[in-house]
C-alpha positions as CSV (number, residue, x, y, z in Angstrom):
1,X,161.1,82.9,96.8
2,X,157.8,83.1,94.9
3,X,156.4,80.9,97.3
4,X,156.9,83.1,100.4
5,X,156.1,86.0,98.3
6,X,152.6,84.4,98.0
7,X,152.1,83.0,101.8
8,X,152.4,86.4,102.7
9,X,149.8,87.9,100.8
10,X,147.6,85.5,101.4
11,X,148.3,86.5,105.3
12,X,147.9,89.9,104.4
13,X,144.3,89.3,102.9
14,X,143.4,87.3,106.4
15,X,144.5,90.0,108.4
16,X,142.3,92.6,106.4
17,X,139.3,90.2,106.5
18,X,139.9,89.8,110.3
19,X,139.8,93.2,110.4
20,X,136.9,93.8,108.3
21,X,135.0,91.2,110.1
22,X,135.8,92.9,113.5
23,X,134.7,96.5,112.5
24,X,131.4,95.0,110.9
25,X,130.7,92.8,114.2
26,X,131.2,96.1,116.2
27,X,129.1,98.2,113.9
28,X,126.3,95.5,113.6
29,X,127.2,96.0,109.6
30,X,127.4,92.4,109.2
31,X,124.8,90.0,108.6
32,X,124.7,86.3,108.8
33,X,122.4,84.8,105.6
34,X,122.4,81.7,104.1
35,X,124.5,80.9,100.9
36,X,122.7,82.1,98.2
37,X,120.3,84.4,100.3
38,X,120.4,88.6,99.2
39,X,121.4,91.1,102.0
40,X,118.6,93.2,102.7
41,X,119.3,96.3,103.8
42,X,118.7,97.7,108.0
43,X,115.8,100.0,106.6
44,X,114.4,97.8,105.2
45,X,114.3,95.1,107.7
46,X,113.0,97.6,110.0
47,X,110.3,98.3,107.6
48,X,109.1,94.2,107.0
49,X,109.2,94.0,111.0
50,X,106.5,97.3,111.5
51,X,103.2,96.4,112.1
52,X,101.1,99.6,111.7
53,X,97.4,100.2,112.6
54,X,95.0,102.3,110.7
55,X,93.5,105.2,113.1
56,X,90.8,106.5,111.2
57,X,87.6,104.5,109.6
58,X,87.0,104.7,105.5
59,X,90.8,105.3,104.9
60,X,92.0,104.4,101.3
61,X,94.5,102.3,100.3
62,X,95.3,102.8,96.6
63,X,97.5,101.0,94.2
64,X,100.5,103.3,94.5
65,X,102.2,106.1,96.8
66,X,100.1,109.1,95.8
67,X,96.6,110.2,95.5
68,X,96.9,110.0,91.4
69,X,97.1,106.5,92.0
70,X,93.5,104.3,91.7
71,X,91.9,103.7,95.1
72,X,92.0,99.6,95.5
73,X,89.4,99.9,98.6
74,X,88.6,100.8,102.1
75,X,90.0,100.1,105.4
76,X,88.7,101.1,109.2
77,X,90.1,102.0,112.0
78,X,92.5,99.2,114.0
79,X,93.1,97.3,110.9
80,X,96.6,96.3,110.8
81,X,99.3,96.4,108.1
82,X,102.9,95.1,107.7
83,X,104.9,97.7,106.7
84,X,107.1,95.9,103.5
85,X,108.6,99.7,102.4
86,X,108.2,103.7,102.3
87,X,108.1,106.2,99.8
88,X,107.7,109.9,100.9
89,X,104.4,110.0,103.5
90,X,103.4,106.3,101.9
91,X,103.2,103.5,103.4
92,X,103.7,100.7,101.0
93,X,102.4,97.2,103.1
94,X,99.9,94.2,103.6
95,X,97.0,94.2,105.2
96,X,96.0,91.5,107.7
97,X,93.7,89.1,106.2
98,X,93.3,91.5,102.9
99,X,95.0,93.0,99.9
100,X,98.9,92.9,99.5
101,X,101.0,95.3,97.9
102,X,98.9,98.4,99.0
103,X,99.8,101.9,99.8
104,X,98.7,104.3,102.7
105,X,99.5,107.7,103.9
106,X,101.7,108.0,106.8
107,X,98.6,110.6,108.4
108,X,96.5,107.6,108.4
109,X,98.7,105.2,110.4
110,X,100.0,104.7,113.7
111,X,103.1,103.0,114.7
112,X,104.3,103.3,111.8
């Protein structure tokens, strides 16, 4: 009897991952990764996959997402930036043949 009582949770549980599976492949919820490999989240994928363009020439790009934060240099007009994350108006990115890790405001940036 234990034995029966078992092979039916253990249907039970494929019938709720079946299920589970089904509403995430609807949704687009699920994501196929490698073992091992962290989920990133949507936002954030649609963030690394943003290439943004500076508009404007002598814009800053400082060390962190505000202007307490020390200015790290200069950037002109049509240089481009991946977008890796934002914070607020701030653009956190790397810039194309330059410094990683900087931080630009949004006003500064298009397609972004």
């Amino acid at each position: 009897m234990r034995i029966n009582g078992v092979k039916k949770a253990l249907a039970g549980f494929a019938v709720a991952a079946a299920t589970v599976g089904a509403v995430a492949a609807t949704t687009g919820s699920a994501q196929a990764s490698a073992p091992g490999a962290k989920a990133v989240p949507a936002a954030a994928q649609e963030a690394q996959a943003r290439v943004c363009t500076v508009n404007d020439n002598g814009v800053n790009f400082r060390g962190g997402p505000g202007p307490e934060y020390p200015v790290l240099g200069q950037v002109n007009r049509g240089q481009k930036m991946d977008a890796i994350g934002v914070q607020g108006v701030w653009v956190h990115g790397n810039l194309h043949g330059g410094h990683t890790g900087v931080w630009i405001h949004t006003a500064y940036l298009d397609n972004c």
